[in-house]
PDBQT receptor file of N, H, CA, C and O in Angstrom, charges set to zero:
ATOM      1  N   UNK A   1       1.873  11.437   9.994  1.00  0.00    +0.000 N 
ATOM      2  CA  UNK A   1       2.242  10.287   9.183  1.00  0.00    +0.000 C 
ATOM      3  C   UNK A   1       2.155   9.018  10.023  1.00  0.00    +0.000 C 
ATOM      4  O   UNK A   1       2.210   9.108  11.250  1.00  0.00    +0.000 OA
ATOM      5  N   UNK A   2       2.034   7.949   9.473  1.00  0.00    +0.000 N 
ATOM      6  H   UNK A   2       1.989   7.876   8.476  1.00  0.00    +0.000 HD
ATOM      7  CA  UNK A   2       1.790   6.666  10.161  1.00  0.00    +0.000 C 
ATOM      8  C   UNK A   2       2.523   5.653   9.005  1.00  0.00    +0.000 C 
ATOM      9  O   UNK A   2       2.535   5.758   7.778  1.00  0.00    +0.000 OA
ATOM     10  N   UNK A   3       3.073   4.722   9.817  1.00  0.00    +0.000 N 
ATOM     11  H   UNK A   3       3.064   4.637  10.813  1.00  0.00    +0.000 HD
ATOM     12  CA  UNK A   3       3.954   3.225   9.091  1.00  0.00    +0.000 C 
ATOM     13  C   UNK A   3       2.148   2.281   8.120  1.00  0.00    +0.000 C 
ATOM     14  O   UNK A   3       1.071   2.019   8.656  1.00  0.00    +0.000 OA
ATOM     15  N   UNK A   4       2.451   2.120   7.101  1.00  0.00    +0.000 N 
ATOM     16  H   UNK A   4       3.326   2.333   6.665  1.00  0.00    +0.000 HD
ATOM     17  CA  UNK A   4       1.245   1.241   6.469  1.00  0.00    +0.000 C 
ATOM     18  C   UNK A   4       1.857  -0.340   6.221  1.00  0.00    +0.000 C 
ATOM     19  O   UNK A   4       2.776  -0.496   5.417  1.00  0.00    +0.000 OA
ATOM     20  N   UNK A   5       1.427  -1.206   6.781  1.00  0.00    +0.000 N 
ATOM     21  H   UNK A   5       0.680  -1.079   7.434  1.00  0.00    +0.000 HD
ATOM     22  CA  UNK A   5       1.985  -2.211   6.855  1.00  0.00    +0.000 C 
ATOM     23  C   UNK A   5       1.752  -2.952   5.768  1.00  0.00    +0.000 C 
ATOM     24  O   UNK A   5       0.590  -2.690   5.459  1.00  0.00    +0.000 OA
ATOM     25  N   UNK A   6       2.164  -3.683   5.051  1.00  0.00    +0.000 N 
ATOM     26  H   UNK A   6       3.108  -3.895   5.302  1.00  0.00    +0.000 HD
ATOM     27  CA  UNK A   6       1.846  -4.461   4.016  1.00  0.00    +0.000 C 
ATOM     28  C   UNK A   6       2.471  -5.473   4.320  1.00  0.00    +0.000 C 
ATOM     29  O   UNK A   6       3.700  -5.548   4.342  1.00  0.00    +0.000 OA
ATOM     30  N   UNK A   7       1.258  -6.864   4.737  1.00  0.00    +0.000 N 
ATOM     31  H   UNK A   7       0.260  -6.804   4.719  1.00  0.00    +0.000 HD
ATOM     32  CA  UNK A   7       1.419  -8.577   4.577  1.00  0.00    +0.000 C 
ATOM     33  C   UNK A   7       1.563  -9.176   3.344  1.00  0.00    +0.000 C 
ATOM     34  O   UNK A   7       0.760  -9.645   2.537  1.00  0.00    +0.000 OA
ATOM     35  N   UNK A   8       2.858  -9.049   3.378  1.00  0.00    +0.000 N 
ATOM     36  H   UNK A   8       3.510  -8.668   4.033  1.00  0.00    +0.000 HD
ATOM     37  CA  UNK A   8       3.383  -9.644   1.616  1.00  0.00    +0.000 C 
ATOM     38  C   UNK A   8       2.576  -8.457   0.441  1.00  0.00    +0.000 C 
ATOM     39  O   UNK A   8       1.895  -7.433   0.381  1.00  0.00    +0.000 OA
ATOM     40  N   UNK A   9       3.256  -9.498  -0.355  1.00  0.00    +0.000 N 
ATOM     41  H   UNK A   9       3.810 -10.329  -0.306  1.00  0.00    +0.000 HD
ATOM     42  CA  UNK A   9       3.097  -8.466  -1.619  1.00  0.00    +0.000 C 
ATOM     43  C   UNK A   9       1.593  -8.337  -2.909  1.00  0.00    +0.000 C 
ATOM     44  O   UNK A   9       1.274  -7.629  -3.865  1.00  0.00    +0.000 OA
ATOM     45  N   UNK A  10       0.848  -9.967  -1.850  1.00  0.00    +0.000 N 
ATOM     46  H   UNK A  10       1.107 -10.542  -1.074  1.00  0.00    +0.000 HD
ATOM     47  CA  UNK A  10      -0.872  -9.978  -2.361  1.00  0.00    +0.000 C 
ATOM     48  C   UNK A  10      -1.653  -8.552  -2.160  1.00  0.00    +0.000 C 
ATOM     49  O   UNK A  10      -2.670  -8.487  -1.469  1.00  0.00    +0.000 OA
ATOM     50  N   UNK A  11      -1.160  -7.552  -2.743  1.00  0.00    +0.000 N 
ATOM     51  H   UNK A  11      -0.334  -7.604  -3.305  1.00  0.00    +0.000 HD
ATOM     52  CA  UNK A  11      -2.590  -6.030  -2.464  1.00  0.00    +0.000 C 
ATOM     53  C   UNK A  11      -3.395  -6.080  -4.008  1.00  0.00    +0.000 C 
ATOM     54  O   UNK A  11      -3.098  -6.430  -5.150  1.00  0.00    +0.000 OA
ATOM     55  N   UNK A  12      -4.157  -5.716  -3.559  1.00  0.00    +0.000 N 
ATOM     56  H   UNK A  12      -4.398  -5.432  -2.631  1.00  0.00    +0.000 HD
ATOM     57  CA  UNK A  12      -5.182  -5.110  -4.729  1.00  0.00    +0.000 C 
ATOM     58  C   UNK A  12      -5.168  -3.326  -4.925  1.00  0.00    +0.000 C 
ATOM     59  O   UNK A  12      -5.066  -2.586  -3.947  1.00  0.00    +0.000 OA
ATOM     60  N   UNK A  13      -5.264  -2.916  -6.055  1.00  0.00    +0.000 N 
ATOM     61  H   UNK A  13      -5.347  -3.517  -6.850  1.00  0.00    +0.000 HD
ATOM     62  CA  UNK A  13      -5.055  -1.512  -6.447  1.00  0.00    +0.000 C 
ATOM     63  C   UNK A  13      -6.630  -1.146  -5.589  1.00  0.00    +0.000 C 
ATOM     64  O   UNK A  13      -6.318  -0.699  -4.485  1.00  0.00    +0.000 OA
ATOM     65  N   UNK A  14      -8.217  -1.191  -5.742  1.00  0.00    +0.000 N 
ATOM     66  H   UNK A  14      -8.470  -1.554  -6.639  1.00  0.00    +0.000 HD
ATOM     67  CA  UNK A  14      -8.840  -0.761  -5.130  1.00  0.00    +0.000 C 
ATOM     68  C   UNK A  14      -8.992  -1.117  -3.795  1.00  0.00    +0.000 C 
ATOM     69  O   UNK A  14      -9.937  -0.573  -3.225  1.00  0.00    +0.000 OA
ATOM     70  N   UNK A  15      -8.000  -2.238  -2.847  1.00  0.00    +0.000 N 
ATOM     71  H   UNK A  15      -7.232  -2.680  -3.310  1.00  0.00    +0.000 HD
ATOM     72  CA  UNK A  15      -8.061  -2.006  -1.263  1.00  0.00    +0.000 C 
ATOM     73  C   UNK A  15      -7.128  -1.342  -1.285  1.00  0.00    +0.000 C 
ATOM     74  O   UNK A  15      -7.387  -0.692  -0.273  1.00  0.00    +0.000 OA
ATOM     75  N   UNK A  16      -6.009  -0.864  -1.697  1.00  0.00    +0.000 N 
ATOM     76  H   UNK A  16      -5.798  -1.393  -2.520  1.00  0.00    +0.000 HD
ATOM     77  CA  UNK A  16      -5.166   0.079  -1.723  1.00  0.00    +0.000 C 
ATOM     78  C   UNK A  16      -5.684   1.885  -1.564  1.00  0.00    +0.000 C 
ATOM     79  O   UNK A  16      -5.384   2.767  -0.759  1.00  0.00    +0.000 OA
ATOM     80  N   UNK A  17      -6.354   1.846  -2.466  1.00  0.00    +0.000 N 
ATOM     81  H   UNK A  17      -6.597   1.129  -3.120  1.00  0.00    +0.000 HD
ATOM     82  CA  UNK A  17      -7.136   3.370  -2.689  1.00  0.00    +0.000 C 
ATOM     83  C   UNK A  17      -7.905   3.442  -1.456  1.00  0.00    +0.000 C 
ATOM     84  O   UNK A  17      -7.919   4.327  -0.601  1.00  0.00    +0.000 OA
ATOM     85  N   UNK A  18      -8.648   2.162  -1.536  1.00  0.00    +0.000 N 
ATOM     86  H   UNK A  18      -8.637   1.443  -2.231  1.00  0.00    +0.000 HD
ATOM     87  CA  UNK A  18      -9.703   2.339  -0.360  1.00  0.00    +0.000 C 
ATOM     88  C   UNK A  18      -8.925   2.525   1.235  1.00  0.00    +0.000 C 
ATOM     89  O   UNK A  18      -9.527   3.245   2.032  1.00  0.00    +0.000 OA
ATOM     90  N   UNK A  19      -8.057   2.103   1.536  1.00  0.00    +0.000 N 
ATOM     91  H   UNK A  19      -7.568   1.518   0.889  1.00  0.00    +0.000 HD
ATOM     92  CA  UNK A  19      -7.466   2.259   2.503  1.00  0.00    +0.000 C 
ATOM     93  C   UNK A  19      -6.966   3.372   2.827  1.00  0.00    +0.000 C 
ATOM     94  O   UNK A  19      -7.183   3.941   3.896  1.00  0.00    +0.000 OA
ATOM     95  N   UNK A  20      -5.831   4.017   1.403  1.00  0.00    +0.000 N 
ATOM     96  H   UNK A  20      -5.654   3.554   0.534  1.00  0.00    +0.000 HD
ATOM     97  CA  UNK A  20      -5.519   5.420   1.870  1.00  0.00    +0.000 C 
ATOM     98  C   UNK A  20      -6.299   5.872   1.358  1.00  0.00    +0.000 C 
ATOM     99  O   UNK A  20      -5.920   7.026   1.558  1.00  0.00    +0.000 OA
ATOM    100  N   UNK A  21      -7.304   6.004   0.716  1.00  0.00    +0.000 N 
ATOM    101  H   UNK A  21      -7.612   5.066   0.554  1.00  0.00    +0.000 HD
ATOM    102  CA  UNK A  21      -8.583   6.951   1.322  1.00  0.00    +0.000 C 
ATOM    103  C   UNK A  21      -9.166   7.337   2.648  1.00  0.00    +0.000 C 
ATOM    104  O   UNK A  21      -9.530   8.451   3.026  1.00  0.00    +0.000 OA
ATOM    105  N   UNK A  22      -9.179   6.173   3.285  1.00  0.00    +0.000 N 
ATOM    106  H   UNK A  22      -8.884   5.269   2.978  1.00  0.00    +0.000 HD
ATOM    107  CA  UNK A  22      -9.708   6.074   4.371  1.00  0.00    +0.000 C 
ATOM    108  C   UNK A  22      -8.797   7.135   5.585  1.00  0.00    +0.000 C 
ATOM    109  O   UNK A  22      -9.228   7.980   6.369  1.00  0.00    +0.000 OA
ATOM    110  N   UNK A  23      -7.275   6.607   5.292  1.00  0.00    +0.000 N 
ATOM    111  H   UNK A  23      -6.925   5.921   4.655  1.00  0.00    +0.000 HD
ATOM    112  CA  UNK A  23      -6.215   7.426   6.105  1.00  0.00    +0.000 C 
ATOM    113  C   UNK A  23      -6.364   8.680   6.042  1.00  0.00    +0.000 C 
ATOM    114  O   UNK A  23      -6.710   9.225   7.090  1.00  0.00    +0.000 OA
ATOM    115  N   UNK A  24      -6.179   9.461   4.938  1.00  0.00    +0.000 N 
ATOM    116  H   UNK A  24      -5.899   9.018   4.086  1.00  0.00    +0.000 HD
ATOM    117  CA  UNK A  24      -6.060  10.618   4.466  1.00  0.00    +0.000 C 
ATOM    118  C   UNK A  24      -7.910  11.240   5.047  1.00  0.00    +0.000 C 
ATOM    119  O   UNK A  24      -8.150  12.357   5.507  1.00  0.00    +0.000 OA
ATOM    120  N   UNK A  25      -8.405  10.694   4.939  1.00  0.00    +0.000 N 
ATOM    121  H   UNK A  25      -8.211   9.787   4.565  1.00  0.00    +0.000 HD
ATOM    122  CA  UNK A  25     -10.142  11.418   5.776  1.00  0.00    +0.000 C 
ATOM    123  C   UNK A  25      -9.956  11.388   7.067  1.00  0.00    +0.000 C 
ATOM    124  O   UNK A  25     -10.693  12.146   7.698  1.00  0.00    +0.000 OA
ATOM    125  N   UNK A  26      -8.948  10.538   7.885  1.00  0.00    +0.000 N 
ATOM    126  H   UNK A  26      -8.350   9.923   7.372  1.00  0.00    +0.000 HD
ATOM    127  CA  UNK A  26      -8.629  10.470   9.036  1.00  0.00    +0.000 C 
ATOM    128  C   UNK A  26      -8.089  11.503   9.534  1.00  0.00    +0.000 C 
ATOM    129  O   UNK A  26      -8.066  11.807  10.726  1.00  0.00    +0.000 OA
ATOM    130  N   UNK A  27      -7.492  12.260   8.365  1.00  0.00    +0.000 N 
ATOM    131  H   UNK A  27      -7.510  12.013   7.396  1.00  0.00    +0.000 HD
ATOM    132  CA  UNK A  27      -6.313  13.492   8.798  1.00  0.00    +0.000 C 
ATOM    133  C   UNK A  27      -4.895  13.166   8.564  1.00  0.00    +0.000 C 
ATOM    134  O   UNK A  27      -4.064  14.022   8.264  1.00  0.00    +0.000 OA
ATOM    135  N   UNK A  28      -4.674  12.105   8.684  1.00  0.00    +0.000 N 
ATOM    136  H   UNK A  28      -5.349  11.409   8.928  1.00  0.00    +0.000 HD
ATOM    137  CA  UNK A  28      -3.192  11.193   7.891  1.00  0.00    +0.000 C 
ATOM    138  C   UNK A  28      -2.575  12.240   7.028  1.00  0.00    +0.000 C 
ATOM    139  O   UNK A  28      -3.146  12.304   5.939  1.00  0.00    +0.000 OA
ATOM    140  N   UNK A  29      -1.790  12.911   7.141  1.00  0.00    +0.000 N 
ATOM    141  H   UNK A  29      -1.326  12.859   8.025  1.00  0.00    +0.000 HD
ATOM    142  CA  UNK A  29      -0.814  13.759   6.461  1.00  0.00    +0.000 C 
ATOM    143  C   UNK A  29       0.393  13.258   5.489  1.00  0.00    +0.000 C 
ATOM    144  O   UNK A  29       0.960  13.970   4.660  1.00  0.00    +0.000 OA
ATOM    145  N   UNK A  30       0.750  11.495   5.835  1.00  0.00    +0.000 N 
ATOM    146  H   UNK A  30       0.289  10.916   6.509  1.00  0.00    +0.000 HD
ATOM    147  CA  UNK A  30       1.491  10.689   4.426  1.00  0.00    +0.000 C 
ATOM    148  C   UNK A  30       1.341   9.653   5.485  1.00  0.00    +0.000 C 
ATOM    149  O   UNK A  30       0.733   9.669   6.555  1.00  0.00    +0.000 OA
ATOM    150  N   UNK A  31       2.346   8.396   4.661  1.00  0.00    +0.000 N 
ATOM    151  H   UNK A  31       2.840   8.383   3.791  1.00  0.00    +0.000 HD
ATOM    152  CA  UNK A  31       2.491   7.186   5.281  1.00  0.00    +0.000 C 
ATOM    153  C   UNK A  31       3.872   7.062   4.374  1.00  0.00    +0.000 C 
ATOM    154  O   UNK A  31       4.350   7.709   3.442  1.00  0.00    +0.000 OA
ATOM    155  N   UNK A  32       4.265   5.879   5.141  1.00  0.00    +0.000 N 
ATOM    156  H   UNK A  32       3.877   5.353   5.898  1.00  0.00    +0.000 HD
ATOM    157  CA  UNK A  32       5.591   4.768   4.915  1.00  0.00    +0.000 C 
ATOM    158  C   UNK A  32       4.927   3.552   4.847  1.00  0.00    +0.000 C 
ATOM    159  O   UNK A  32       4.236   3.152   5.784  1.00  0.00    +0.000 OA
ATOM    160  N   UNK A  33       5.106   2.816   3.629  1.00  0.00    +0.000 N 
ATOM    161  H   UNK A  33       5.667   3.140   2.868  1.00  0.00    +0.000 HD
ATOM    162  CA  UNK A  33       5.015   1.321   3.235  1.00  0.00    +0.000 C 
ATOM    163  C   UNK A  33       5.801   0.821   4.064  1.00  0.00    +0.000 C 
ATOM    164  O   UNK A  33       6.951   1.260   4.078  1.00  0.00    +0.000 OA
ATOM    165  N   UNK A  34       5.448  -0.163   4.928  1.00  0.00    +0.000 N 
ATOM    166  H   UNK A  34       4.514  -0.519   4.917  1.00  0.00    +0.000 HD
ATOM    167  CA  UNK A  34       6.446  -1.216   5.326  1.00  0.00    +0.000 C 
ATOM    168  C   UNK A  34       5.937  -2.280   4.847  1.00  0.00    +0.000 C 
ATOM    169  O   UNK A  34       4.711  -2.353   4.921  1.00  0.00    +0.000 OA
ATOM    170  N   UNK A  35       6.693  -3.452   4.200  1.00  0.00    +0.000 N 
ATOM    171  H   UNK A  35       7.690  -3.393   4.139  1.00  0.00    +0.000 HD
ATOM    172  CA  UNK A  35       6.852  -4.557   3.874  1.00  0.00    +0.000 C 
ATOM    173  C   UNK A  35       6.974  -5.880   4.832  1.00  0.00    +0.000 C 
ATOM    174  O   UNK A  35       7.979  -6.116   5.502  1.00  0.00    +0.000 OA
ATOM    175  N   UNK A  36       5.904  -6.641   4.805  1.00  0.00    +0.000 N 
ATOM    176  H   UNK A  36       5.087  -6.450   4.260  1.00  0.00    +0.000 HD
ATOM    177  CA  UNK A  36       6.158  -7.912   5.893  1.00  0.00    +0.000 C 
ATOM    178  C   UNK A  36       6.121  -9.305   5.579  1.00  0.00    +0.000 C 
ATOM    179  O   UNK A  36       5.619  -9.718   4.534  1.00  0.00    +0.000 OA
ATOM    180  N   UNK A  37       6.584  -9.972   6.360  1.00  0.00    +0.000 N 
ATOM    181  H   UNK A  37       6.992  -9.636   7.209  1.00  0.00    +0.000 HD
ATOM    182  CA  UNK A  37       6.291 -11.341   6.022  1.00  0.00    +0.000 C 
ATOM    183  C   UNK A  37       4.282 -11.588   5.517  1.00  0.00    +0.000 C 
ATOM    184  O   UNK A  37       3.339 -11.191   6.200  1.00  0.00    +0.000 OA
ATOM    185  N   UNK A  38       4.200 -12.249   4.327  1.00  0.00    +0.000 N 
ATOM    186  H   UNK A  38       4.967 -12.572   3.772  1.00  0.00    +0.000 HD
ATOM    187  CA  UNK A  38       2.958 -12.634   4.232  1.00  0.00    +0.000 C 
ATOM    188  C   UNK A  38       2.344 -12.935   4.515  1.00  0.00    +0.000 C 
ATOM    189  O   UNK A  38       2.573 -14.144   4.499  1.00  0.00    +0.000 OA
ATOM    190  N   UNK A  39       0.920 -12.699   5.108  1.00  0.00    +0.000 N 
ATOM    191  H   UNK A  39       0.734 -11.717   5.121  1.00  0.00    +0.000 HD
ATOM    192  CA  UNK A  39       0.408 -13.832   5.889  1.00  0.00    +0.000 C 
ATOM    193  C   UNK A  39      -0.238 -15.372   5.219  1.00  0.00    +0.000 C 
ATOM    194  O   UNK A  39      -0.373 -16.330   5.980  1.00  0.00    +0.000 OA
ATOM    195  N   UNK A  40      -0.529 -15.459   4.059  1.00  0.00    +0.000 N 
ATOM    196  H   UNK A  40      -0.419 -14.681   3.441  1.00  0.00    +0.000 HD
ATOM    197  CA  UNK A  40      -0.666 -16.471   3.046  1.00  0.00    +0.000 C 
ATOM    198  C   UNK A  40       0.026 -16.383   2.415  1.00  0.00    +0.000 C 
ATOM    199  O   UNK A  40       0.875 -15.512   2.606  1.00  0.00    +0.000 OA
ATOM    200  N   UNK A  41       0.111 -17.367   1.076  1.00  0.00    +0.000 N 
ATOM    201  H   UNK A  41      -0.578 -18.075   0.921  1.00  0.00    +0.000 HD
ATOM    202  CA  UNK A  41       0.641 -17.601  -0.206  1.00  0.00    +0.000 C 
ATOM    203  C   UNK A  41       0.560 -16.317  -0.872  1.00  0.00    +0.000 C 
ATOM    204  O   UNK A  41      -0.471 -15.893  -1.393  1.00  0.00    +0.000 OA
ATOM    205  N   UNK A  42       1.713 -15.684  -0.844  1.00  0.00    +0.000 N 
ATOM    206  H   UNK A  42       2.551 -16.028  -0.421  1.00  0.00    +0.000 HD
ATOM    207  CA  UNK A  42       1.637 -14.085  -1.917  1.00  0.00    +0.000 C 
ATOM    208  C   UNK A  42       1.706 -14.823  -3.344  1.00  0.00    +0.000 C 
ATOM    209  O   UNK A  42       2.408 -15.790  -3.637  1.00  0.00    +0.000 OA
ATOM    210  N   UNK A  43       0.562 -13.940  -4.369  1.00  0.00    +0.000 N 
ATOM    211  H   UNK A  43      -0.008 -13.154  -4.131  1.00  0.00    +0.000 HD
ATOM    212  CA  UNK A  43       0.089 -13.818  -5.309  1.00  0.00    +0.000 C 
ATOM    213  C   UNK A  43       1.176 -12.931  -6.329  1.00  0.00    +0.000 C 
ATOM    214  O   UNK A  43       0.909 -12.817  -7.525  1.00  0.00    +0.000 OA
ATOM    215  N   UNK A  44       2.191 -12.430  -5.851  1.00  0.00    +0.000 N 
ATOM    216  H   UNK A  44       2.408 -12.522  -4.879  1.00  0.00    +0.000 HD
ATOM    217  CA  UNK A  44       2.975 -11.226  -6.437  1.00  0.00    +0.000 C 
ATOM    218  C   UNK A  44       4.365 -11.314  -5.454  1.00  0.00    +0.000 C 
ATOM    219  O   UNK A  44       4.322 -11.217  -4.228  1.00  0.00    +0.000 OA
ATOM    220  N   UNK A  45       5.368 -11.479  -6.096  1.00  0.00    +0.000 N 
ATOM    221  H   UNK A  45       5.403 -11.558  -7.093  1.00  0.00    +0.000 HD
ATOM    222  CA  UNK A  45       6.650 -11.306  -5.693  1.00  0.00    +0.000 C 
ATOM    223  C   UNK A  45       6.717 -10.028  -4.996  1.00  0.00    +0.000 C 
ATOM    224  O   UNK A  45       6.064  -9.018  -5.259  1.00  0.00    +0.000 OA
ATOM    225  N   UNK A  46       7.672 -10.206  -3.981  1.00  0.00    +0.000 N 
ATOM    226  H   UNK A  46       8.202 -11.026  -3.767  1.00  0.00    +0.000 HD
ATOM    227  CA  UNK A  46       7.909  -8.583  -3.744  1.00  0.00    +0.000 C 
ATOM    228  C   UNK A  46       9.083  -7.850  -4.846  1.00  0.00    +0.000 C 
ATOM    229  O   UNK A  46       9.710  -8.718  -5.453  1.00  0.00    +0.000 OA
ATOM    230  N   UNK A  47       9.321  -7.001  -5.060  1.00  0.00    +0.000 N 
ATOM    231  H   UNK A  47       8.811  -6.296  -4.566  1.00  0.00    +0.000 HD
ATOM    232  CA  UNK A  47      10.113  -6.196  -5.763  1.00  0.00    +0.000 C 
ATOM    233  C   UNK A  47       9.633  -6.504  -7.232  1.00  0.00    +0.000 C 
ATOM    234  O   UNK A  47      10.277  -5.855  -8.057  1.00  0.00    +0.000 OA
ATOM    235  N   UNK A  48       8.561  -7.417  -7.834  1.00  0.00    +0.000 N 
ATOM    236  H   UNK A  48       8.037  -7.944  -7.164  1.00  0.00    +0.000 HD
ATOM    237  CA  UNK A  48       8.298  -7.513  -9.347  1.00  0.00    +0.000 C 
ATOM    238  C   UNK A  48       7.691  -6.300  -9.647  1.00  0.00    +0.000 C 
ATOM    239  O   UNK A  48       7.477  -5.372  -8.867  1.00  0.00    +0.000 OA
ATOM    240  N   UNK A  49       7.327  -6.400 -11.295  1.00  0.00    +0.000 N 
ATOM    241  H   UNK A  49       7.502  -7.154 -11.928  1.00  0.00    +0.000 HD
ATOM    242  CA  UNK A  49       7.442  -5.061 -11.551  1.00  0.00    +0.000 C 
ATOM    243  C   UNK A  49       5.771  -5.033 -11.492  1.00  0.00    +0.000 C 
ATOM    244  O   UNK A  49       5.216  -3.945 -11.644  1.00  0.00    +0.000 OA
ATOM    245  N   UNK A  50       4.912  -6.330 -11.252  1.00  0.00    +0.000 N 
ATOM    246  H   UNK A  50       5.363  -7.214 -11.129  1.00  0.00    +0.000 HD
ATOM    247  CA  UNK A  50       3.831  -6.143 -10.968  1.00  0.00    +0.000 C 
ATOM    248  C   UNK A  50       3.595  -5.353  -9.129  1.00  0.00    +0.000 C 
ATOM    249  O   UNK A  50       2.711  -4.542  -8.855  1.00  0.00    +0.000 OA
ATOM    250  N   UNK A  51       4.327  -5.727  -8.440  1.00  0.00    +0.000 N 
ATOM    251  H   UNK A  51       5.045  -6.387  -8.663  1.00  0.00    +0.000 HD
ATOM    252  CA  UNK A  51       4.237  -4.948  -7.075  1.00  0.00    +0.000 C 
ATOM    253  C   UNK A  51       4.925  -3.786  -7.286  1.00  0.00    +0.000 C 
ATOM    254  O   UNK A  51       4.289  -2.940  -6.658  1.00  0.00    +0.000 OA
ATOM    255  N   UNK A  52       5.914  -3.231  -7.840  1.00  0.00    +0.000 N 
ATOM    256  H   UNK A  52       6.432  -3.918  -8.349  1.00  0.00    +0.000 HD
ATOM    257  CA  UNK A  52       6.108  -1.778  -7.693  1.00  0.00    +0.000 C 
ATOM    258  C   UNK A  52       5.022  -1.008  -8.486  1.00  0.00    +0.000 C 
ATOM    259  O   UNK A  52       4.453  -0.136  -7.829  1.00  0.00    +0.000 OA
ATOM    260  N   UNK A  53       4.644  -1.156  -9.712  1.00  0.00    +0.000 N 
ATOM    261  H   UNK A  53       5.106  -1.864 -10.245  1.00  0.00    +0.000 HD
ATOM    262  CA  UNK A  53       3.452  -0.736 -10.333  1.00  0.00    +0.000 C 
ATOM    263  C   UNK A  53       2.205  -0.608  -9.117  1.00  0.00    +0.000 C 
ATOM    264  O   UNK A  53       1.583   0.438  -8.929  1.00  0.00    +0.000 OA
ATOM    265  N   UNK A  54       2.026  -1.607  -8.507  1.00  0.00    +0.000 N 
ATOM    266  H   UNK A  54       2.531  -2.456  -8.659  1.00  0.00    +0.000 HD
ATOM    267  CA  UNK A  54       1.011  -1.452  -7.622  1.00  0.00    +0.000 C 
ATOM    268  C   UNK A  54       1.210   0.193  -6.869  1.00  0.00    +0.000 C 
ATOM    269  O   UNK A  54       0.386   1.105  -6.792  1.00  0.00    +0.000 OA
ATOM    270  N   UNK A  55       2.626   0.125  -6.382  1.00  0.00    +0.000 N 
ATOM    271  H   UNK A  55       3.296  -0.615  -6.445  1.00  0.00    +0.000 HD
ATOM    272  CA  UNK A  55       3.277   0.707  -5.474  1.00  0.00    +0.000 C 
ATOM    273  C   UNK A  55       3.120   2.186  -5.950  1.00  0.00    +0.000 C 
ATOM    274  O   UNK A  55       2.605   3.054  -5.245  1.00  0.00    +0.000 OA
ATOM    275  N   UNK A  56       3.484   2.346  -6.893  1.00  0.00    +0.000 N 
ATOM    276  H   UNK A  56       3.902   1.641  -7.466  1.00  0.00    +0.000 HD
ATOM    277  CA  UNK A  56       3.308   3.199  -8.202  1.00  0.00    +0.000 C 
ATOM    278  C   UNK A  56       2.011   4.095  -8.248  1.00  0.00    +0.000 C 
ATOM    279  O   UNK A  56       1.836   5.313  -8.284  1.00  0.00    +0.000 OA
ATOM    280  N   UNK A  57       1.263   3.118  -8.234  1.00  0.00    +0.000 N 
ATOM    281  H   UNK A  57       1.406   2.129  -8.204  1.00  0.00    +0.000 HD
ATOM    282  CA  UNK A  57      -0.440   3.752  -8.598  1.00  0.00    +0.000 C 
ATOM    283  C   UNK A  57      -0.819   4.396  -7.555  1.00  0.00    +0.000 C 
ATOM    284  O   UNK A  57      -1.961   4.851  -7.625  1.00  0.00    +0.000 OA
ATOM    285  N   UNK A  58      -0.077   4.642  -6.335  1.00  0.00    +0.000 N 
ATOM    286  H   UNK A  58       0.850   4.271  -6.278  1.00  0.00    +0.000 HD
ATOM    287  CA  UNK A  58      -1.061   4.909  -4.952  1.00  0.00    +0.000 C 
ATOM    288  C   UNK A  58      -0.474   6.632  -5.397  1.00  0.00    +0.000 C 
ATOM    289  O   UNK A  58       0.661   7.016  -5.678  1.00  0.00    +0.000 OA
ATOM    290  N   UNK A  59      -1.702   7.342  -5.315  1.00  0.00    +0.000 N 
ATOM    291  H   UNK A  59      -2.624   7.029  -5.087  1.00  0.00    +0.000 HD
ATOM    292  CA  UNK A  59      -1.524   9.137  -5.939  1.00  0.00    +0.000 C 
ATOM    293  C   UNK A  59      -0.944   9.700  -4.544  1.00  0.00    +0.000 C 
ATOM    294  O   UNK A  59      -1.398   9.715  -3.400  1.00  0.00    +0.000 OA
ATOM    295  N   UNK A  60       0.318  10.181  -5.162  1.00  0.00    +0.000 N 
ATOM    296  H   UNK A  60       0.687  10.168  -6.092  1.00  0.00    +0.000 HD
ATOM    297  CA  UNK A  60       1.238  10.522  -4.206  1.00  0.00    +0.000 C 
ATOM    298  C   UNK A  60       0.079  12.139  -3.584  1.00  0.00    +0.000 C 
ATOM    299  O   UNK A  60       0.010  12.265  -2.362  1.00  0.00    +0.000 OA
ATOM    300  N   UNK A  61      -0.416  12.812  -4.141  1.00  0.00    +0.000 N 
ATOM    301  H   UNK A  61      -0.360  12.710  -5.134  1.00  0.00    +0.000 HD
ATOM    302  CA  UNK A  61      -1.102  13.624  -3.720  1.00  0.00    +0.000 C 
ATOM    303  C   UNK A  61      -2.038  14.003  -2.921  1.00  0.00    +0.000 C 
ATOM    304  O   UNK A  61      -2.224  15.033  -2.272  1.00  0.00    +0.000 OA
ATOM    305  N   UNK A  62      -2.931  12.483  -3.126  1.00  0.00    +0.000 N 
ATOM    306  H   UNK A  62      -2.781  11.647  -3.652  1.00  0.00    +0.000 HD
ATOM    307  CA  UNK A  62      -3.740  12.230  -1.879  1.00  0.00    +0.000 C 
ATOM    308  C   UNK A  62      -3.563  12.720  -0.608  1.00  0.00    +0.000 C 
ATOM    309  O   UNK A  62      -4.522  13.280  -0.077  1.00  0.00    +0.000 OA
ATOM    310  N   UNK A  63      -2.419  12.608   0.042  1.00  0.00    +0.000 N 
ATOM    311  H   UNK A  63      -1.640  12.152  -0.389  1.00  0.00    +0.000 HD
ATOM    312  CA  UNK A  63      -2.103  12.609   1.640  1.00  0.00    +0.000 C 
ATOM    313  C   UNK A  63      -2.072  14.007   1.686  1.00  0.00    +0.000 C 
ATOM    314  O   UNK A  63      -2.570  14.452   2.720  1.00  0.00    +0.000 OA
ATOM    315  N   UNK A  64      -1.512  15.113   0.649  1.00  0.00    +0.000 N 
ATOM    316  H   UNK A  64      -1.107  14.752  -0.191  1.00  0.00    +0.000 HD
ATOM    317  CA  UNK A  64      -0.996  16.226   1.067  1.00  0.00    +0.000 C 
ATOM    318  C   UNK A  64      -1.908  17.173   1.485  1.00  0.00    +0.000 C 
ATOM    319  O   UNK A  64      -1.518  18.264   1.901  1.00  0.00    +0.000 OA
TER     320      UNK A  64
């Protein structure tokens, strides 16, 4: 498992996939979201229900 950092709450659902895609081909067995200061103007509140939905969509199954 490895910490996945997230710069504010601007993600996109396909750099999302694409990323833990990428982990999980690595051998990545899960991850932990961490939450950070933004590095620009976030596009999406943190805790709205548009960022947990995001949060939401990532297939918990993938990693296993």
């Amino acid at each position: 498992m490895m910490r996945w950092w997230w710069f504010g709450p601007s993600v996109t659902r396909p750099e999302l996939e694409r990323e833990l895609t990428a982990m999980a081909d690595a051998g990545l067995g899960g991850v932990e979201v961490a939450y950070v200061y933004p590095l620009a103007t976030a596009t999406t509140e943190f805790g709205s229900p548009t960022f947990l939905a995001d949060l939401r969509s990532l297939p918990r199954e993938r990693m296993s």
